[in-house]
C-alpha positions as CSV (number, residue, x, y, z in Angstrom):
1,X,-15.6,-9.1,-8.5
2,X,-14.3,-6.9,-5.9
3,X,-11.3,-4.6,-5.0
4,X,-9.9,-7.2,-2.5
5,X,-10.1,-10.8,-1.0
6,X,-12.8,-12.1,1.2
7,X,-12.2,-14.6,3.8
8,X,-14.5,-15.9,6.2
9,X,-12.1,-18.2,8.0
10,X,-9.1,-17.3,9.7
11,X,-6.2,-17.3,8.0
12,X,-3.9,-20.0,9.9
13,X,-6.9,-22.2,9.1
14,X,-6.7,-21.9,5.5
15,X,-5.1,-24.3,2.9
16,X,-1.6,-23.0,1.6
17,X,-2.9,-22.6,-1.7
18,X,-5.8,-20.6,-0.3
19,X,-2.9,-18.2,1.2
20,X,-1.1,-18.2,-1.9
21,X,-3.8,-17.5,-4.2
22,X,-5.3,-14.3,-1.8
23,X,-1.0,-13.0,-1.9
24,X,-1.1,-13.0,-5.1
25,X,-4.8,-11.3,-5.2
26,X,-3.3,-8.7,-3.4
27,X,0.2,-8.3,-4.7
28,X,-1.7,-7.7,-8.1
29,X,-3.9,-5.3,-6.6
30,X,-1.3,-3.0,-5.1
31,X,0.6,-3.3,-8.6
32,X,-2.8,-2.4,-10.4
33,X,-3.1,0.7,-8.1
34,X,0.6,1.5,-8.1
35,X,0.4,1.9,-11.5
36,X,-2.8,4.0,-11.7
37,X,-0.9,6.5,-8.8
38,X,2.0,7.1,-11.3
39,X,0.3,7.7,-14.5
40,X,-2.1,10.2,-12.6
41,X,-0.1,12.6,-11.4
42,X,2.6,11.7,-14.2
43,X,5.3,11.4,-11.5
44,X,8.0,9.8,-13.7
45,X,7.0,12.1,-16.8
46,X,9.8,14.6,-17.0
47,X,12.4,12.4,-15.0
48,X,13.2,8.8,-15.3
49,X,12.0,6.5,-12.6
50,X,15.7,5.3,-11.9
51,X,16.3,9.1,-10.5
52,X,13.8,8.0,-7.3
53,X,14.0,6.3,-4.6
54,X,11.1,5.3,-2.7
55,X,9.9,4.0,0.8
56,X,6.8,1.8,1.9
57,X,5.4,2.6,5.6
58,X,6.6,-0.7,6.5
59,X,10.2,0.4,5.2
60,X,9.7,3.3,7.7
61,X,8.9,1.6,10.6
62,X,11.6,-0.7,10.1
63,X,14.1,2.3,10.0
64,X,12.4,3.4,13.3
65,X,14.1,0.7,15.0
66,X,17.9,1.6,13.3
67,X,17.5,5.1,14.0
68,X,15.1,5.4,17.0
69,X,12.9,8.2,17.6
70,X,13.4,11.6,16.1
71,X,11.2,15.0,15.0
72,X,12.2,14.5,11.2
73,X,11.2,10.5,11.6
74,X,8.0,11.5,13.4
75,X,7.1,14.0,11.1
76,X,7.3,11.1,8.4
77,X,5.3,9.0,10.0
78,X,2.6,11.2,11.1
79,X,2.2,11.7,7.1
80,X,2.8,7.6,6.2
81,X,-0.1,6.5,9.4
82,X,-3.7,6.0,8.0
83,X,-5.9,3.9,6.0
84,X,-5.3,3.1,2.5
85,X,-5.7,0.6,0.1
86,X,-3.0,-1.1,-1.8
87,X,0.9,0.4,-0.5
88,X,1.5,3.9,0.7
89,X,4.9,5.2,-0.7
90,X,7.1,8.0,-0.4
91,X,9.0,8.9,-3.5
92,X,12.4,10.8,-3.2
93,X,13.9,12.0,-6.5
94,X,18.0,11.6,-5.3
95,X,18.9,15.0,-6.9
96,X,16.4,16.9,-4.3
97,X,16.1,14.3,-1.1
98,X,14.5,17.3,0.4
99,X,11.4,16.8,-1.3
100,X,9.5,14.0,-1.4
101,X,5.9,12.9,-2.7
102,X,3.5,10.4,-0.6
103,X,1.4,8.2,-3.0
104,X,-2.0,6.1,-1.7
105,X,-5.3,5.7,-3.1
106,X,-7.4,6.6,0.2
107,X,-10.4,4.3,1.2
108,X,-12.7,6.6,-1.1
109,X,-10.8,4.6,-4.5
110,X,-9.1,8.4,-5.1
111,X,-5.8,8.8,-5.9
112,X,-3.8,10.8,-3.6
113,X,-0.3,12.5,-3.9
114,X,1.0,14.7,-1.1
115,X,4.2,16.9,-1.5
116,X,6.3,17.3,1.6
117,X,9.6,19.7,1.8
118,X,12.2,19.0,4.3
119,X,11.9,22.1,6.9
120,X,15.1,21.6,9.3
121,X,13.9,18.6,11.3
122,X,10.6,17.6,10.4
123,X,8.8,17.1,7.1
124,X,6.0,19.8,6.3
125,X,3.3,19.4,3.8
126,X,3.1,22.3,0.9
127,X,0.3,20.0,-1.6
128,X,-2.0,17.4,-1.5
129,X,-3.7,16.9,-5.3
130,X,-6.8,14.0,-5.4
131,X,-7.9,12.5,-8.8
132,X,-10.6,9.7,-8.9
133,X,-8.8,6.6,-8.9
134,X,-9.4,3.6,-12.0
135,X,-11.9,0.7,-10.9
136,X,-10.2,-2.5,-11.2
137,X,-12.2,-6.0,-11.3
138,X,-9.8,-8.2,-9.2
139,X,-10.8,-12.1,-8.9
140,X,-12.4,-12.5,-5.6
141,X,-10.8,-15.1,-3.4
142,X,-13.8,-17.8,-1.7
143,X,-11.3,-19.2,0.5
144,X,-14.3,-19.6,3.2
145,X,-16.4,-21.6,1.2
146,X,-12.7,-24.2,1.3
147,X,-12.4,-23.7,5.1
148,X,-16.2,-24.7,5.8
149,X,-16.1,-28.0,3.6
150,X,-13.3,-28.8,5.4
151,X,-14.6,-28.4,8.7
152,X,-17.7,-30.2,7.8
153,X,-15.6,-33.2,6.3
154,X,-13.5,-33.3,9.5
155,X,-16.7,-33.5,12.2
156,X,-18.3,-36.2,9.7
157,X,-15.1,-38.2,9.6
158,X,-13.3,-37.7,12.7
């Protein structure tokens, strides 16, 4: 078991179930880890979940290109940059957009939760609280051992 897929081919040489079966791998994953962010720092606790909004670093980086360059956009994304496993998101709760909460597990398997508070223009961070993150057994994906009988088939019977 492990905490991700392994390839050992590249991936525009793999099978389209192989691609589908390693999205799926990891789409489960983040949910797996999603859900082990929440409950940990019991986000949605004392308000409902429907009174957030969140974003994803992609969602940032694709408002980057509506909104161009700015100090409050790059103070964001200073905070939503780094290595993480799973999906980084930043939840807003819509009756206080001027507070916001990064969740990640870092690389370490800890559960991270950073608060930021809108300063003028740029985000600032006041807390950053770390719990040990839950182990999760996730199939592992042997899409290599696929892409290397293939190969081997193909230069037998060209």
């Amino acid at each position: 078991m492990t905490t991700g897929t392994t390839t050992y081919a590249a991936n525009n040489d793999l099978s389209e179930d192989c691609k589908k079966q390693m999205q799926e791998t990891r789409e489960e994953y983040g949910k797996l880890v999603m859900s082990d962010l929440l409950h940990s720092f019991h986000l949605f606790d004392e308000n409902n979940e429907e009174d957030y909004i969140y974003f994803t670093a992609k969602d940032l980086w694709k408002n980057q290109l509506l909104i161009g360059d700015n100090k409050l956009f790059e103070s964001l994304k200073n905070q939503m940059s780094g290595s993480y496993r799973g999906e980084k998101r930043m939840y807003i709760r819509k009756s206080d957009p001027n507070t916001s909460y990064i969740l990640f597990r870092n690389v370490n398997s800890e559960n991270v939760m950073v608060t930021l508070v809108r300063n003028g223009e740029e985000w600032v961070q006041v807390e950053k609280k770390i719990k040990q993150g839950k182990k999760f057994g996730v199939k592992e994906i042997k899409c290599g051992d696929e892409h290397f009988m293939q190969k081997m088939f193909d230069n037998l019977y060209p």
